[in-house]
GUVEX-612509 format. One record per residue (C-alpha): z, x, y. Coordinates in Angstrom, 3 decimals. Layout:
% residues N
- up; east; north
- Z; X; Y
...
This chain:
% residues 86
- up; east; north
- 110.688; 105.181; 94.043
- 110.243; 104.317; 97.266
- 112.939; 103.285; 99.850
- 112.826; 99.304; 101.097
- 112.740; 100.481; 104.992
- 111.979; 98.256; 107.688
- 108.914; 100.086; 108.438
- 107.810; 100.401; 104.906
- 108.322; 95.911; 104.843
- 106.578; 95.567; 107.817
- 103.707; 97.316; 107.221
- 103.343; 95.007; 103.905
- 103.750; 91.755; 106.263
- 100.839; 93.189; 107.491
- 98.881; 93.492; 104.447
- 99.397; 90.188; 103.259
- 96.362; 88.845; 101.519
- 97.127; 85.227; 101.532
- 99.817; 83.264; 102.683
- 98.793; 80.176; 101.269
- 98.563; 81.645; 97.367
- 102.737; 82.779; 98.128
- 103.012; 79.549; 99.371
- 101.804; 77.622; 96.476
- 103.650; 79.847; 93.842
- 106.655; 78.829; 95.657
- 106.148; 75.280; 95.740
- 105.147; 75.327; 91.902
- 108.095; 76.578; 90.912
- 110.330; 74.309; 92.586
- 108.557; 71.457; 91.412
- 108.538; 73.241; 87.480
- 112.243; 73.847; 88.143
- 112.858; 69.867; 89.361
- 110.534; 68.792; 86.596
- 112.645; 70.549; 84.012
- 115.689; 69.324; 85.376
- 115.264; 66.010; 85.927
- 114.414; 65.583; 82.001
- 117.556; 67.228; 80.686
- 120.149; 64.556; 80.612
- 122.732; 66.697; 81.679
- 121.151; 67.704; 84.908
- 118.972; 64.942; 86.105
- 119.574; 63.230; 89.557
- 119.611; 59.698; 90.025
- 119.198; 59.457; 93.669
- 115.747; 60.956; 95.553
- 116.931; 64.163; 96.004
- 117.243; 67.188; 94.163
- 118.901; 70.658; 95.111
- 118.055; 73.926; 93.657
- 119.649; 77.151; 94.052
- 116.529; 80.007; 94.141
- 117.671; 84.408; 93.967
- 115.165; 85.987; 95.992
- 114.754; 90.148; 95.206
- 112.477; 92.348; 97.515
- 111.861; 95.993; 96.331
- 109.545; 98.847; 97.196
- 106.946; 99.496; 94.397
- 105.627; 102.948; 94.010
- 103.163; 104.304; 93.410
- 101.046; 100.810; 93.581
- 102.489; 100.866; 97.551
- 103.384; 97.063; 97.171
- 106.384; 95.486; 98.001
- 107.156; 93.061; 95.117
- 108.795; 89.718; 96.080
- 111.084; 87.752; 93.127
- 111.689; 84.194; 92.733
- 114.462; 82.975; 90.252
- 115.421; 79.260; 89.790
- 117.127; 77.945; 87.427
- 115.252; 75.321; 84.937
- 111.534; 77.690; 85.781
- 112.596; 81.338; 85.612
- 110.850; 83.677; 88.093
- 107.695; 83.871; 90.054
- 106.598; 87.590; 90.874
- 103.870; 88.206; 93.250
- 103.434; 92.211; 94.800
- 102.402; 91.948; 98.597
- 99.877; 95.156; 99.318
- 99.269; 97.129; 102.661
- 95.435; 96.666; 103.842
């Protein structure tokens, strides 16, 4: 396995194919994650606003030479998406 180095992320912020994909798996899981949420009657909001907490893992894959990027929030689970050098 390979180390998470600051050389070995920054030449994967490099690589990135397309910010606006990451961007959009983002946003669609905070809106699954609010959407889930605001219909369990233990958990729904009554004002405009809703917070959710979000764990956020980076690791060094090997051999695929990706970093992989991990998205947990509670009431969606976890978007993965593997950012490649080139």
């Amino acid at each position: 396995m390979s180390k998470l180095t600051t050389q070995y992320i920054d030449d994967h912020i490099n690589g990135v194919h397309n910010f606006d994909s990451f961007g959009r798996a983002i946003a669609e899981l905070c809106l699954r994650a609010a959407m889930n949420k605001a219909g369990d009657p233990k958990t729904a909001t009554k004002g405009d606003t809703m917070s959710l907490t979000a764990e956020v893992n980076v690791s060094a894959i090997k051999p695929q030479g990706c970093v992989g990027v991990e998205i947990c929030v509670p009431f969606a689970g976890c978007s993965r998406v593997h950012v490649n050098v080139g």
